[in-house]
C-alpha positions in Angstrom: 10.3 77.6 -14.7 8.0 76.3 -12.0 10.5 75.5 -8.7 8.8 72.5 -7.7 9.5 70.6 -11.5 12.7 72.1 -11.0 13.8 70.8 -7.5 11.8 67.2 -8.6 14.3 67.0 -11.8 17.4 67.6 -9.7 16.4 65.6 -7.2 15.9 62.2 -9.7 19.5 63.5 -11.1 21.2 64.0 -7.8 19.7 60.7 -7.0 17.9 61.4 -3.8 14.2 62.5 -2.9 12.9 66.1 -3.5 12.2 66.3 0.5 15.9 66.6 0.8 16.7 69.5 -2.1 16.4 73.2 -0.7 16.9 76.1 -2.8 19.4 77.4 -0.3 21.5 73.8 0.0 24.8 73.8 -1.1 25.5 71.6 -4.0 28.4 69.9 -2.3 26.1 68.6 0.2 25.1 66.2 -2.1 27.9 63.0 -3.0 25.9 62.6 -6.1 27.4 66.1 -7.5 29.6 65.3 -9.7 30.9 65.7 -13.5 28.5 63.5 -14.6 25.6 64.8 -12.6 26.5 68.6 -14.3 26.2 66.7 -17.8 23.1 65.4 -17.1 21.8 68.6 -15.7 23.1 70.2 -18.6 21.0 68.1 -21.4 18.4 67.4 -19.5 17.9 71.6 -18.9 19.4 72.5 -22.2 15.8 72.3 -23.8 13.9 74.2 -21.2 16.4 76.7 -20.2 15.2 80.6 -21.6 19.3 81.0 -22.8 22.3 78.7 -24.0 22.8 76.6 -20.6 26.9 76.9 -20.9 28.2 73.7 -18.9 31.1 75.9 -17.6 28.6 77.8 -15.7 26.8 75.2 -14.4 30.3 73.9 -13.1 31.0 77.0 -11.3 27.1 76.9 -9.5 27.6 76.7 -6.0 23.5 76.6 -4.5 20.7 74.8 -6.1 19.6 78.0 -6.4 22.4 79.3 -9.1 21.4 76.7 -11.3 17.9 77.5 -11.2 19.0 80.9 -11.9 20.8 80.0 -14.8 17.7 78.5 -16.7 15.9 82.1 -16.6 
């Protein structure tokens, strides 16, 4: 999956600008990072994701990085 749609998608879910979503940032940086904002993630991926996107995963993610990861 190309990064840049990736980081441009979170961004619109987390609710903030792609400018301010690093591959490296923790996902608790972000106040928008919540239940509903995994859930989102979760459909919104489900469809482009190589694998079955499980939302316990997702839950456990830590870096915008590990949820990239989990789409490959």
């Amino acid at each position: 999956m190309d990064v840049n749609y990736f980081k441009k998608e979170l961004a619109h879910i987390l609710e903030t600008s792609i400018d301010n979503v690093s591959m490296e940032d923790e996902l608790d940086k972000f106040e928008t990072w919540d239940s509903l904002a995994m859930m989102t993630f979760v459909v919104f991926f489900r469809d482009k994701a190589v694998k079955e996107l499980d939302p316990m995963k997702v839950s456990k993610c830590s870096k915008v990085s590990n949820l990239l990861e989990l789409l490959k």
